[in-house]
C-alpha positions as CSV (number, residue, x, y, z in Angstrom):
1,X,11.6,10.9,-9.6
2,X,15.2,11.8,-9.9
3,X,14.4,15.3,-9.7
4,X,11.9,15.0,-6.7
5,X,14.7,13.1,-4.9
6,X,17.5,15.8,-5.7
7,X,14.9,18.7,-4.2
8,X,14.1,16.9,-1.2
9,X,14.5,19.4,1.9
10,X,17.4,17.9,3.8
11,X,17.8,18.9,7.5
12,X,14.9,21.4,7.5
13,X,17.0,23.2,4.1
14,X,16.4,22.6,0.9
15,X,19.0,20.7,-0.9
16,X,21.3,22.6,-2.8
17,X,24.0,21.4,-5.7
18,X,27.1,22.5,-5.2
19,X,29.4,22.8,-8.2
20,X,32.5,20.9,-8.2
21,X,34.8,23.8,-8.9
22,X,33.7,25.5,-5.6
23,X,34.0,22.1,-3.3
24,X,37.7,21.9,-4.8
25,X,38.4,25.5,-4.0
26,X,37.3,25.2,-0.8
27,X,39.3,22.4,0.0
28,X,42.5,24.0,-1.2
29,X,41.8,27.0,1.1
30,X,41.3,25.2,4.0
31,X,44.2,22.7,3.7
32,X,47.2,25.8,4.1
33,X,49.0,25.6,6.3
34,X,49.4,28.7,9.0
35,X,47.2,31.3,10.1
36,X,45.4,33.1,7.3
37,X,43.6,36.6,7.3
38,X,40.4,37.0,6.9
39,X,40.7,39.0,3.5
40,X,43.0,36.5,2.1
41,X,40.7,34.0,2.5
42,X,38.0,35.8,0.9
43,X,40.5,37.1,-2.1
44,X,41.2,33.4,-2.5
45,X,38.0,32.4,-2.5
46,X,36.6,34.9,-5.4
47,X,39.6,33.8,-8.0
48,X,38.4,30.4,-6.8
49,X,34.8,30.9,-8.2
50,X,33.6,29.3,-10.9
51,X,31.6,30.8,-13.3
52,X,27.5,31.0,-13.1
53,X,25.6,27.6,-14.1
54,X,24.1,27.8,-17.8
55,X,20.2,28.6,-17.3
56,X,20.0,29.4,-14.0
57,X,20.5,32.8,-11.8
58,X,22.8,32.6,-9.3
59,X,24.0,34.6,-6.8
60,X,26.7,35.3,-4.1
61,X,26.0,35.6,-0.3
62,X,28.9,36.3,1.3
63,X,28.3,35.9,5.9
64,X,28.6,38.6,8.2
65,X,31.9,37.9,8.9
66,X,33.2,38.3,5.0
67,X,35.0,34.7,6.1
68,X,32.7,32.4,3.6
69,X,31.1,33.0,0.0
70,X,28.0,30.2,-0.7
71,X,26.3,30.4,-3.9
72,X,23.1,29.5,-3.9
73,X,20.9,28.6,-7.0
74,X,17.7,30.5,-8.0
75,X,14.1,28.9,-8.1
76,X,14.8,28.6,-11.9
77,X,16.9,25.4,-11.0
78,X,14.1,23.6,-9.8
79,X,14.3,22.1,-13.9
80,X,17.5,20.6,-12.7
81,X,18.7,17.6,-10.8
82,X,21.7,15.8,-10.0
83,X,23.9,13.8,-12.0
84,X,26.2,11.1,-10.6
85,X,29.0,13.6,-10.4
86,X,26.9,16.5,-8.6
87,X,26.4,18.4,-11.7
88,X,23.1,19.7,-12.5
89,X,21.1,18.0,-15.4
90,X,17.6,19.3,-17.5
91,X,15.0,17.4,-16.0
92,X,12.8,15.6,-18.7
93,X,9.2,16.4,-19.8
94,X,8.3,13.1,-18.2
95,X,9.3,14.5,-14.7
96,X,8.1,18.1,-15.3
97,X,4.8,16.7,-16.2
98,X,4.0,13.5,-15.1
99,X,0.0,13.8,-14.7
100,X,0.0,14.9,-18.5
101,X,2.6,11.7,-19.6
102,X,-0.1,9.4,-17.5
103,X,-2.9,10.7,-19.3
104,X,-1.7,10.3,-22.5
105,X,-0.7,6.6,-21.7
106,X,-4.4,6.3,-20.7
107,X,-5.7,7.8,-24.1
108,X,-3.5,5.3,-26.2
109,X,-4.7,2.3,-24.3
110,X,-8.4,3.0,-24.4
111,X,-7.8,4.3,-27.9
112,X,-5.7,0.5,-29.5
113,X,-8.1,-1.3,-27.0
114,X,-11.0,0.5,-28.9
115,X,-9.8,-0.3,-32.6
116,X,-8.2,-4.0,-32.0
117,X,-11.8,-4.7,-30.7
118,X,-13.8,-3.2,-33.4
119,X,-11.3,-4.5,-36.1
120,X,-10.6,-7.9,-34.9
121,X,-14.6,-8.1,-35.3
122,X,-14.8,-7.1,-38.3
123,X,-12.1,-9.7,-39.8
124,X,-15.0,-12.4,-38.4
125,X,-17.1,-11.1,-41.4
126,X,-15.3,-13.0,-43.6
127,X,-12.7,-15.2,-41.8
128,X,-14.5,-16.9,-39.1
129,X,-11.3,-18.7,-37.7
130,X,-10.8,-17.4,-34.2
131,X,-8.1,-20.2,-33.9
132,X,-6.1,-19.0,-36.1
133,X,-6.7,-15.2,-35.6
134,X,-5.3,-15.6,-31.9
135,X,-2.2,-17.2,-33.4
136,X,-1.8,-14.3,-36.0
137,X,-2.1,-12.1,-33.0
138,X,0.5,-13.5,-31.1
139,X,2.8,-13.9,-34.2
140,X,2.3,-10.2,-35.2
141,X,3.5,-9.3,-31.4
142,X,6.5,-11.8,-31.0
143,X,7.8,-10.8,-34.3
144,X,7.5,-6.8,-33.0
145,X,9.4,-8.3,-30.0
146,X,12.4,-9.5,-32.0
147,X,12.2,-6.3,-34.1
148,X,12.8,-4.2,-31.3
149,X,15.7,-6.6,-29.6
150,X,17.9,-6.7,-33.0
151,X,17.7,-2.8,-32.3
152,X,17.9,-2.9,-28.6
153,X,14.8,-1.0,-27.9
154,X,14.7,-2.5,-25.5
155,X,17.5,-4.5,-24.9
156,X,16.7,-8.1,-24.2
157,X,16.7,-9.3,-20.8
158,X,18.5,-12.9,-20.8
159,X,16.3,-15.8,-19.8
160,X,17.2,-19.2,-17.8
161,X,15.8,-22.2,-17.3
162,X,14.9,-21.1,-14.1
163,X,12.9,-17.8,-15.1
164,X,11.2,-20.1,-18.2
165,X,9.4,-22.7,-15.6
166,X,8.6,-20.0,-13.7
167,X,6.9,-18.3,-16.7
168,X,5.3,-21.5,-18.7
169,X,2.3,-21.4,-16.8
170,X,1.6,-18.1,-16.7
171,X,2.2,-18.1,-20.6
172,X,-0.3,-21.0,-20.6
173,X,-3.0,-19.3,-18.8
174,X,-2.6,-16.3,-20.9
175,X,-2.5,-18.3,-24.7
176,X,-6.0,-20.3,-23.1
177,X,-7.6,-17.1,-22.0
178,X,-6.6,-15.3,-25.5
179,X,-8.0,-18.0,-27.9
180,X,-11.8,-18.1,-25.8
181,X,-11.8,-14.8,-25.7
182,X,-11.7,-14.6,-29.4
183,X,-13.4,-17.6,-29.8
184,X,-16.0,-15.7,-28.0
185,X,-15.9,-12.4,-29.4
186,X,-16.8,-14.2,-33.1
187,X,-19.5,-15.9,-31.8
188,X,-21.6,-12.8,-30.0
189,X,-21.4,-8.9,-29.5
190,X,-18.3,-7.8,-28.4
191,X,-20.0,-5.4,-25.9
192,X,-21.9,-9.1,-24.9
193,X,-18.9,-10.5,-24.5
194,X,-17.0,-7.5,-22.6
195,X,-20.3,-7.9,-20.5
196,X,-19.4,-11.5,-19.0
197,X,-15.9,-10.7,-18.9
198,X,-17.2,-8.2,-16.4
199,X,-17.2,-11.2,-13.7
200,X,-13.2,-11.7,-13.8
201,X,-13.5,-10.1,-10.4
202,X,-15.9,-13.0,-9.1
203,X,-13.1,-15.0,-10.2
204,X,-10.3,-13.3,-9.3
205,X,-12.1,-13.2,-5.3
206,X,-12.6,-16.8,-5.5
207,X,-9.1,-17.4,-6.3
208,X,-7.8,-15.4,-3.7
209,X,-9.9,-16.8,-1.2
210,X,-9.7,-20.8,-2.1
211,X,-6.6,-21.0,-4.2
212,X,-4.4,-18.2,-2.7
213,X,-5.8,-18.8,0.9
214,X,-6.1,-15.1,1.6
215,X,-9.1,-13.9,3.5
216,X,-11.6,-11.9,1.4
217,X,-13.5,-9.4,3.1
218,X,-17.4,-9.7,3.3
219,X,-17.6,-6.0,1.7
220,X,-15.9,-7.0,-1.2
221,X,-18.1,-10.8,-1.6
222,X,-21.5,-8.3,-1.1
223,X,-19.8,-5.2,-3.9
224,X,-20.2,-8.9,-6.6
225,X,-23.9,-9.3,-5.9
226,X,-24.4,-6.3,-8.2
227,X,-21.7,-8.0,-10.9
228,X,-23.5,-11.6,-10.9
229,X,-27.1,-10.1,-11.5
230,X,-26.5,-8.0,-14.2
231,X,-24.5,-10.4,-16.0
232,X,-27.3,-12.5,-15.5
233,X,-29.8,-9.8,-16.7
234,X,-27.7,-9.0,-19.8
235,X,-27.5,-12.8,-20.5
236,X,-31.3,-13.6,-20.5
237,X,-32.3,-11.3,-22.7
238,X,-29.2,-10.5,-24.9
239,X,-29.9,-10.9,-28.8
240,X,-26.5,-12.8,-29.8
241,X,-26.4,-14.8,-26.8
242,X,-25.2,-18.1,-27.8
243,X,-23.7,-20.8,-25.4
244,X,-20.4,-21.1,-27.3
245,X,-19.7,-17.0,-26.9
246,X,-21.0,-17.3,-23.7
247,X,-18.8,-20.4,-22.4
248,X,-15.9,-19.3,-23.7
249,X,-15.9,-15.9,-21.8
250,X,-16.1,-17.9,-19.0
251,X,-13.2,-19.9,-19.7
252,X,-11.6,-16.7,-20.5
253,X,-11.9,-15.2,-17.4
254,X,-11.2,-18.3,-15.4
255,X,-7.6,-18.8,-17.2
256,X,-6.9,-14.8,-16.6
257,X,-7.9,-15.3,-12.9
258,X,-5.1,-18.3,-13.1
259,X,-2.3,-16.2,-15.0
260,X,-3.3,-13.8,-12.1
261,X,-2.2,-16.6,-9.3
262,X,0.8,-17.7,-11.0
263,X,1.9,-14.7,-12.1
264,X,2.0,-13.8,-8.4
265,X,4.0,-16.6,-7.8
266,X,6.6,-16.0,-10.8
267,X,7.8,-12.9,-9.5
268,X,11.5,-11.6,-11.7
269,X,13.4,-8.3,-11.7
270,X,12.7,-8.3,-15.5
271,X,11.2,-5.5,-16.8
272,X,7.8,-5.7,-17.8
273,X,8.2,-5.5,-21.8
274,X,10.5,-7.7,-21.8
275,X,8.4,-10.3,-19.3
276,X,5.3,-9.7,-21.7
277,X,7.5,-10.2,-24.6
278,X,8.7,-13.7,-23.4
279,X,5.1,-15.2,-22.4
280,X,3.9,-13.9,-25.8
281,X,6.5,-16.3,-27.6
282,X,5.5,-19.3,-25.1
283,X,1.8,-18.4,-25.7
284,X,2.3,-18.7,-29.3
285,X,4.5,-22.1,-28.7
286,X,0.9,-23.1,-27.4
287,X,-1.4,-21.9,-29.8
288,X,-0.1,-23.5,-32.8
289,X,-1.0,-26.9,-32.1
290,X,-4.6,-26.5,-31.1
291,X,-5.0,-24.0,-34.3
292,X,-3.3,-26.5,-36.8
293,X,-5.8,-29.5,-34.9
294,X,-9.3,-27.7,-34.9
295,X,-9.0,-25.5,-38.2
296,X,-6.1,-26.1,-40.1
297,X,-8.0,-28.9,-41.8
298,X,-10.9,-25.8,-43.1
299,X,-8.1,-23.1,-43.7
300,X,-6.2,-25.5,-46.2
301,X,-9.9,-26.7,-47.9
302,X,-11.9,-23.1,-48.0
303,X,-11.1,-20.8,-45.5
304,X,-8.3,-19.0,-47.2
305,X,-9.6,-19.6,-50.6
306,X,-13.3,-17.8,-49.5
307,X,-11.6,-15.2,-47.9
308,X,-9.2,-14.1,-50.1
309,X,-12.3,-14.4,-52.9
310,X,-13.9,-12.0,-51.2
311,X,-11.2,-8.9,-49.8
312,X,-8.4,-10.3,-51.7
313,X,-4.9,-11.5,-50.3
314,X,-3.8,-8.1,-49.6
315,X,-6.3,-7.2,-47.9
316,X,-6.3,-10.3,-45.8
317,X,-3.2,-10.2,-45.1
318,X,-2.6,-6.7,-43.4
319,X,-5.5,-6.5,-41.7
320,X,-4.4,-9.3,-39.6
321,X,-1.1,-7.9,-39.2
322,X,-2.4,-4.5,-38.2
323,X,-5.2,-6.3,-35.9
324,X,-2.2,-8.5,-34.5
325,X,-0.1,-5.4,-34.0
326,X,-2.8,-3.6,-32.2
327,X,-3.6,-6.4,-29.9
328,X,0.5,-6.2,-29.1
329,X,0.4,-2.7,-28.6
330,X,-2.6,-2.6,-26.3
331,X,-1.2,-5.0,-23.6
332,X,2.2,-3.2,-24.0
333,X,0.6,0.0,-23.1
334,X,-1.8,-1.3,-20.4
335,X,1.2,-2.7,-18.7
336,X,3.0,0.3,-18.7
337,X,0.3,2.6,-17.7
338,X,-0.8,0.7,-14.8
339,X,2.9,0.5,-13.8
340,X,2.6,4.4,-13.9
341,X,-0.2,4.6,-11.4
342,X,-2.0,3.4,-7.8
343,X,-4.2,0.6,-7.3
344,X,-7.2,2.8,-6.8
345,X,-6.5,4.7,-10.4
346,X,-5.8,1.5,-11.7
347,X,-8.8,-0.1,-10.7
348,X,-11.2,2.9,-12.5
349,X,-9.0,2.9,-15.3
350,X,-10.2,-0.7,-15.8
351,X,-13.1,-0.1,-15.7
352,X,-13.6,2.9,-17.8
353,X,-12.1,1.1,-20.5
354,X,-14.3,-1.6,-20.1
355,X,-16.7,0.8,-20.3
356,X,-15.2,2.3,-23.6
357,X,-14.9,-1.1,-25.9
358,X,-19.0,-1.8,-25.1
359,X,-19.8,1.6,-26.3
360,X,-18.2,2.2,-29.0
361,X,-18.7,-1.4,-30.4
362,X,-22.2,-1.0,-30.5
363,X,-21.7,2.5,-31.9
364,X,-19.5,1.0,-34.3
365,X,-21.5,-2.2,-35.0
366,X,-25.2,-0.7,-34.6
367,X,-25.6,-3.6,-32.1
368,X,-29.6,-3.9,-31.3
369,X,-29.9,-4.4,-27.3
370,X,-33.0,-4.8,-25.2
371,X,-34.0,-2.3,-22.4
372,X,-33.3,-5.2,-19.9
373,X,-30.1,-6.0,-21.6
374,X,-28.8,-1.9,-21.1
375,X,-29.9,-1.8,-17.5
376,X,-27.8,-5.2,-17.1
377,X,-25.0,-3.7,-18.6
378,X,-24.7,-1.0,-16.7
379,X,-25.5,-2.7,-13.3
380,X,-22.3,-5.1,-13.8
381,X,-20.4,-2.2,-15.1
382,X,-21.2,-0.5,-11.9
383,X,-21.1,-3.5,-9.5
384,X,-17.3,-3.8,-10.9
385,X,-16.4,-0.4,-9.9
386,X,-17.7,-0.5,-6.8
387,X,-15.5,-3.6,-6.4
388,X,-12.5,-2.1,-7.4
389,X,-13.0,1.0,-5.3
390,X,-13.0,-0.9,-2.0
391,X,-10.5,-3.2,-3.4
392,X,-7.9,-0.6,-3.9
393,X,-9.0,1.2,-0.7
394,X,-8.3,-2.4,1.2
395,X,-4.6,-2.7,-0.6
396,X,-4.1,1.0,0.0
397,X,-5.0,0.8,3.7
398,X,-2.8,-2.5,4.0
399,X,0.3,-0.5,2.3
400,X,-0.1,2.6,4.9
401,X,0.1,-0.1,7.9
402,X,3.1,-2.0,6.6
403,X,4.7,1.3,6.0
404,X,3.9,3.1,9.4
């Protein structure tokens, strides 16, 4: 951005770094004092100039009159912008190719979306404690967080009391939807469960409608219809359907339609790692109790015993922590790509990974589905798109006016 800044035409010209050699030589020429000759002038101002810029052809114009000498650079310092003294600076590979730098963020957060999903299944197998495998998640993040504070990477944003009420409830929402979600992807398909989860839009209108009191276009209300029914399809006929995956999906994507609200209304100049970083340690604050309350009781009985019978403590062990890290790693990634990007890409980039997890899971799982099932599926997968697409359209339209 830098660099698209620095090249902006100014004045119907293109903007042009001057080095700071040549402004001081010609200020001295300009401040003597008494008339001075065209040729001495111009003799001064050739000792005066400094020598090419590293990189980059330049070359000297001097006016008809022989009075001035501007050096102009070549197109090869369109790599170049400005640094806070004028100087010219290499411009990153970030800013040379910013399409490519967004498509890789894309690729790593379908790609740890893909295998937290299938992994975090797979520990189910033979740990069926979704409880507690939420609060490994969340441990296995906050402890990445404090990592990467003791080495500044990034550097920790300071918190206040303030800032902490504003980010409890959001933190709240998120630890809530976190633990059904899991609850619910050990208790049926994941691409089942990714299938309800599907209607976070529903939710997400009804918020903004009721809760928010913004008006929700009919457009958007009839782009659901397809959403609802074939959720409803998929639900009927689904082979793992059970109520406790199902419920808890819902739950799910009520509490994220909440963290939406409130994050809304806890807006910070924090950077988003560091905000992420924050909720996760208050969403783990949360989870604990619940955890210890519900399955501690099992854990300390059978449930570590069985399952470290069967893979082993290692084994148990650091698959949680590479599961917990993945989960981390994901959201990280999703923040920062969607930072990266417009509402409308945004919008199909949540969907296509949607899209992603349910097909690879049952790739990955062999999942059995019915015909009616698929056609389901797909019907709430499209529904959702179409949602987003006039959604983003609506914002997009909205930012146009505001900005004309």
């Amino acid at each position: 951005m830098a660099a698209a800044r620095a090249l902006l035409p100014v004045g119907g010209a293109a903007a042009v770094a001057v080095p700071r050699r040549l402004r001081s030589g010609e200020a001295s020429s300009t401040s003597l004092s008494g008339p001075v000759s065209d040729g001495a002038r111009l003799v001064r101002r050739m000792q005066l100039r400094p020598a090419p810029l590293l990189g980059s052809s330049t070359c000297a114009l001097p006016s008809l009159r022989g009075k001035r000498l501007i050096r102009t650079p070549a197109a090869s310092s369109s790599s170049s912008s400005l640094d806070s003294t004028g100087e010219a600076k290499p411009v990153g590979f970030a800013e040379r190719y910013p399409a490519l730098v967004t498509g890789f963020f894309f690729f790593m957060w379908y790609f740890l979306n893909v295998i937290f999903n299938i992994l975090n299944k797979k520990i189910f197998d033979y740990f069926p404690y979704p409880y507690f495998v939420s609060v490994s998640h969340l441990l296995v993040g906050v402890l990445y967080c404090l990592v990467g504070w003791s080495f500044g990477l990034p550097k920790r944003a300071p918190i206040n009391s303030t800032v902490l009420k504003l980010l409890f409830p959001v933190a709240v929402c998120h630890a809530i939807g976190h633990v059904t979600s899991t609850v619910s992807f050990a208790a049926v398909a994941v691409s089942f469960a990714h299938t309800i989860k599907a209607l976070e839009p529903f939710f997400n209108a009804a918020a903004s409608q009721f809760i928010l009191g913004q008006q929700v276009p009919l457009t958007l209300w009839l782009s659901l219809a397809p959403v609802v029914i074939g959720v409803s399809m998929a639900s009927l006929t689904e082979l793992s359907f059970n109520w406790t995956g199902f419920v808890n999906a819902m739950i799910s994507n009520i509490s994220f339609t909440l963290r939406s609200v409130y994050s809304k209304k806890a807006m910070t100049d924090m950077d988003s790692t560091n905000l992420y970083a924050y909720i996760s340690i208050i969403a783990l604050l949360v989870c604990i109790p619940p955890a210890i309350i519900i399955e501690g009781p099992q854990l300390v009985q059978h449930g570590f015993k069985d399952a470290i019978a069967k893979v082993g403590l290692a084994k148990l062990v650091s698959n949680l922590l590479v599961v917990g890290l993945f989960y981390h790693l994901y959201n990280q990634v999703a923040t920062n790509t969607l930072e990266r990007v417009t509402p409308l890409t945004h919008a199909v980039g949540n969907v296509l990974k949607r899209v992603f997890v349910i097909g690879f899971s049952i790739i990955a799982f062999g999942n059995k589905i019915t015909t009616q099932t698929g056609i389901g599926t797909c019907i709430a997968i499209a529904g959702v798109a179409l949602y987003s697409y006039i959604k983003a359209k609506i914002e997009e339209e909205k930012t146009q006016m505001k900005s004309a």
